[in-house]
C-alpha positions as CSV (number, residue, x, y, z in Angstrom):
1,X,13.5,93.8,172.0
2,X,10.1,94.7,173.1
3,X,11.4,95.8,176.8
4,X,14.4,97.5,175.4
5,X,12.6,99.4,172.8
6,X,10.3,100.8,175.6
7,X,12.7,101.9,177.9
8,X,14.6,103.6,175.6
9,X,11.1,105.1,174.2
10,X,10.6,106.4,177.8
11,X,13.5,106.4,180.0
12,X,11.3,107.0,183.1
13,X,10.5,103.4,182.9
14,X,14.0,102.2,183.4
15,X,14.7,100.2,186.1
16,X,16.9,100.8,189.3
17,X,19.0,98.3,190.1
18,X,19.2,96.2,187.3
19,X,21.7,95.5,184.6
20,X,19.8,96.6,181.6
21,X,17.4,99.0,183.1
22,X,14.4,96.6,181.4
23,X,15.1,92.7,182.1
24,X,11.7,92.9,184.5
25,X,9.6,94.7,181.6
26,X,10.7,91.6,179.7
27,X,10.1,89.1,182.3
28,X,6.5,90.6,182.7
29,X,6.0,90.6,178.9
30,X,7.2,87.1,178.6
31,X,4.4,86.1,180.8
32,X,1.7,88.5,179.5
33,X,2.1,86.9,176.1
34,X,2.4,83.4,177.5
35,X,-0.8,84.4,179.2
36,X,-2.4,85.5,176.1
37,X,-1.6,82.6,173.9
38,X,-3.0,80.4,176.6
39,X,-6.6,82.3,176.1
40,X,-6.1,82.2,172.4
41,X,-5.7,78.8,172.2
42,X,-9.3,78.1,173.5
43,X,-10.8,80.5,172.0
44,X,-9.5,80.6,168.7
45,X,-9.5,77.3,167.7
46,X,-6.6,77.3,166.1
47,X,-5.4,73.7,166.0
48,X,-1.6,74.5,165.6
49,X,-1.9,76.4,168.6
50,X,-3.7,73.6,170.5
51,X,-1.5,70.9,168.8
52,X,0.8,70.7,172.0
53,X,-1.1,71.8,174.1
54,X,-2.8,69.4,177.3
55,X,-4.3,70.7,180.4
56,X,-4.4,68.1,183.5
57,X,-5.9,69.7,186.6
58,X,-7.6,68.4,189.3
59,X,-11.0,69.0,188.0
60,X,-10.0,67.5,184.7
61,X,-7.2,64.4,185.9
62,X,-8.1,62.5,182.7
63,X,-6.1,65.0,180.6
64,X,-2.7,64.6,179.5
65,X,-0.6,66.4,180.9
66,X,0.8,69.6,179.1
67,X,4.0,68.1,177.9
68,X,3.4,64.8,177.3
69,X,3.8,63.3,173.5
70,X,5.3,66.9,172.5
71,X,6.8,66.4,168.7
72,X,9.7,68.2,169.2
73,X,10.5,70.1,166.0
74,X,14.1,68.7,164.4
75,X,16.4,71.5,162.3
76,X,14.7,73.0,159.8
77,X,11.5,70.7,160.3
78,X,8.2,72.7,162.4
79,X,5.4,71.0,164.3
80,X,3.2,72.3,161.7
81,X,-0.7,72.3,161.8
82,X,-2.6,74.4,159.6
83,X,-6.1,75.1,159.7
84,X,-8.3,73.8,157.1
85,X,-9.3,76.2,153.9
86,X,-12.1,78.1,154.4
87,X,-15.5,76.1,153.0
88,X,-13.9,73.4,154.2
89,X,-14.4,71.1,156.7
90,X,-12.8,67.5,157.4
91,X,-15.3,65.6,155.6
92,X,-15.1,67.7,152.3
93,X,-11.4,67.3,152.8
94,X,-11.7,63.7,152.9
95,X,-14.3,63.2,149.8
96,X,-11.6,65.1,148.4
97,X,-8.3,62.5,149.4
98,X,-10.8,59.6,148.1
99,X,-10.8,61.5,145.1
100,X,-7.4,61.4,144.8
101,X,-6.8,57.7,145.5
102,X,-8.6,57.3,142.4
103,X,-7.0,59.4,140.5
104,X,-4.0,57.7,141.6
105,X,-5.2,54.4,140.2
106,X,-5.9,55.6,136.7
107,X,-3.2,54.9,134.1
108,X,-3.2,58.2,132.8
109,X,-3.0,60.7,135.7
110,X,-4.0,63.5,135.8
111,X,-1.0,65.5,137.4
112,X,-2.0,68.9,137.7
113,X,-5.5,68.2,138.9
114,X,-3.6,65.5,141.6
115,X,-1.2,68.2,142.5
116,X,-3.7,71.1,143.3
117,X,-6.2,68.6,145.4
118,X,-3.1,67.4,147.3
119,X,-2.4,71.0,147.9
120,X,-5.7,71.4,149.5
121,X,-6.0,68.2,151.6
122,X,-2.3,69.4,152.9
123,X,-4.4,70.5,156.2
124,X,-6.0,66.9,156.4
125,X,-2.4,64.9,155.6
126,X,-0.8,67.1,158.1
127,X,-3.9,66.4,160.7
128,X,-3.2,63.2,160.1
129,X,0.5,62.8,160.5
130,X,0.7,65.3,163.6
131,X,-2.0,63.9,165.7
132,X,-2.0,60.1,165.0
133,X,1.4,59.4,163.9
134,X,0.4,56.8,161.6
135,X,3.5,54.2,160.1
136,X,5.0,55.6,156.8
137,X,2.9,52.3,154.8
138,X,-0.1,53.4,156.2
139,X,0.4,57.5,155.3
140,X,1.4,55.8,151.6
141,X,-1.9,54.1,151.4
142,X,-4.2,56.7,153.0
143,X,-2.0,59.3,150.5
144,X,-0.4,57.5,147.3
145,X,0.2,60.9,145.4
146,X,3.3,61.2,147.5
147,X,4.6,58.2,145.9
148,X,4.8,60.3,142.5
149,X,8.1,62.2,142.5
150,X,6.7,65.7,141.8
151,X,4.2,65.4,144.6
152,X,6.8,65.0,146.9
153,X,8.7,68.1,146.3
154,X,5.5,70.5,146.3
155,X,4.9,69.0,149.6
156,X,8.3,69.4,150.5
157,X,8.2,73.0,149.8
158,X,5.3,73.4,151.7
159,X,7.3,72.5,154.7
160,X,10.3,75.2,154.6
């Protein structure tokens, strides 16, 4: 849309010869932004950019390479990896999931408190499902708010 929108901006640019006038402006600005996102991703930090990401070379062979142990993304479902709230770092974010285990254990939960610490561990849960793909008993132990019905569909939502 990009490549179209600029030809038609400034006709000069069309191209001779080909169909549309602009499939090599899109082509280039395929690879420009592939090129950019390939900076980005070690300079930002961002994790879900890096999430999939692996760079073997030959000065590097240990590496993976870059698509091995993709999670490919199923219908509606996105490899999704946000970054952690700001102040907080995966330590906090784990005082915090301890927290919530005990909460957990109490007979009278606290439900609202449960649901807005769950809500700021998502990052953490997430970390932890995308990167180590731990068996569902395990997640249930590291995380047993989701076991409580509501907790599952604020998580659920999070995930649309």
């Amino acid at each position: 849309m990009a490549a179209e929108a600029l030809v038609a901006k400034h006709p000069c640019l069309k191209e001779a010869g080909s169909e549309t006038g602009w499939n090599g402006w899109k082509n280039s600005i395929k690879f420009k932004m592939g090129n950019y996102r390939n900076k980005m991703r070690g300079r930002a930090g961002c994790q879900e950019v890096t999430v999939n990401a692996g760079k073997r070379s030959r000065s590097n062979p240990e590496n993976e390479p870059s698509r091995s142990n993709i999670k490919r993304p199923k219908r509606a479902e996105v490899n999704f990896l946000p970054n952690f709230p700001q102040g907080k770092d995966l330590s906090s974010l784990e005082q915090l999931r301890q927290t919530i285990v005990e909460e957990v254990k109490k007979t009278e939960k606290n439900l609202p408190l449960i649901r807005k610490m769950m809500e700021t561990t998502f990052p953490l849960s997430r970390q932890n499902i995308v990167m180590s793909c731990p068996p569902v008993s395990e997640l249930m132990d590291l995380w047993p708010a989701l076991k409580i019905e509501s907790e599952v569909i604020c998580i659920s939502s999070h995930l649309k």
